[in-house]
LOLO-25174 format. One record per residue (C-alpha): residue number from 1; residue in one letter; x, y, z. Coordinates in nm, 2 decimals, padded with zeros to 4 digits. Layout:
     n   res        X        Y        Z
   NUM     A        X        Y        Z
...
This chain:
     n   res        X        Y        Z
     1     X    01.20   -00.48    00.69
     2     X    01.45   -00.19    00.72
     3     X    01.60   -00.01    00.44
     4     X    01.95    00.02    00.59
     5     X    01.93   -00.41    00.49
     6     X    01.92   -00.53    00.17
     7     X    01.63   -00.50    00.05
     8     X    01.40   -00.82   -00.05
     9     X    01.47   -00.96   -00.42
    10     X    01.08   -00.93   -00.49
    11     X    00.90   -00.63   -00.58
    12     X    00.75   -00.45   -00.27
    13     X    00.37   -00.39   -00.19
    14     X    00.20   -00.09   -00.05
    15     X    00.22   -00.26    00.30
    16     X    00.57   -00.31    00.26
    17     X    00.67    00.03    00.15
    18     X    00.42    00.17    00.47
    19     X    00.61   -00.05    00.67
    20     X    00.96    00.03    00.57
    21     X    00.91    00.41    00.63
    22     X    00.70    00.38    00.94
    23     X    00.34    00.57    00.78
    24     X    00.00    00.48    00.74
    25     X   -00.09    00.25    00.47
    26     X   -00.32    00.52    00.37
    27     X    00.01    00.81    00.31
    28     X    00.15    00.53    00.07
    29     X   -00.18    00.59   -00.15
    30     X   -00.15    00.98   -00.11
    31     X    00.19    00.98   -00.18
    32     X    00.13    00.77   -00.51
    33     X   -00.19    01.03   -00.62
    34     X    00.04    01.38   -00.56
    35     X    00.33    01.15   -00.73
    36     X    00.59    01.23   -00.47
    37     X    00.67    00.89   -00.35
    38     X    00.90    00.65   -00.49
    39     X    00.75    00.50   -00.83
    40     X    00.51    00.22   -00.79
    41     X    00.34    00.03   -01.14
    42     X    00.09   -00.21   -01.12
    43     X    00.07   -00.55   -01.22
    44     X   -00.31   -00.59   -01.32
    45     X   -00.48   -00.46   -01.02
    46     X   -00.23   -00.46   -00.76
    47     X    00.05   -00.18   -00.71
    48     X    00.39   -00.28   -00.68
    49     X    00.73   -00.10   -00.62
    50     X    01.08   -00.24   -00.74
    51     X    01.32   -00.24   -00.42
    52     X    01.57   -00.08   -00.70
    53     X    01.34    00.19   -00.77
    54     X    01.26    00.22   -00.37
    55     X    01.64    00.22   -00.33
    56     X    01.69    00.54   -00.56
    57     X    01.38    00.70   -00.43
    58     X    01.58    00.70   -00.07
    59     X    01.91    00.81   -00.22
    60     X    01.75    01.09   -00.41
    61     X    01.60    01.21   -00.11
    62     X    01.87    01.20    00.12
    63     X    02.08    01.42   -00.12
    64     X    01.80    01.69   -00.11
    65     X    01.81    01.72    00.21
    66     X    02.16    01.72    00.27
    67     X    02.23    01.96    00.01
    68     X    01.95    02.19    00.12
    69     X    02.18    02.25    00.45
């Protein structure tokens, strides 16, 4: 699972977000402590993401950095 595809139509767990940006499971957790990671919610106990969310999160980044050069 790659972001330059379509994203799935389900929402996306931890694993799939550590997967889709190449880090350790564990730097999805840090990243959702220090809150600079795209926005995740849970759903009882178990943290999801919302590929639209994820999407944004990417685009948002990409335009920092390019507009930091």
């Amino acid at each position: 699972m790659t972001l330059r595809g379509d994203l799935p139509d389900r929402y996306l767990t931890p694993d799939d977000i550590a997967d889709m940006f190449g880090v350790p499971l564990e730097t999805v957790y840090q990243w959702r402590r220090k809150r600079t990671g795209p926005p995740g919610f849970r759903v009882g106990k178990h943290l999801r993401y919302d590929p639209t969310d994820v999407r944004a999160y990417v685009i948002q980044r990409k335009s920092a950095c390019h507009g930091a050069a």
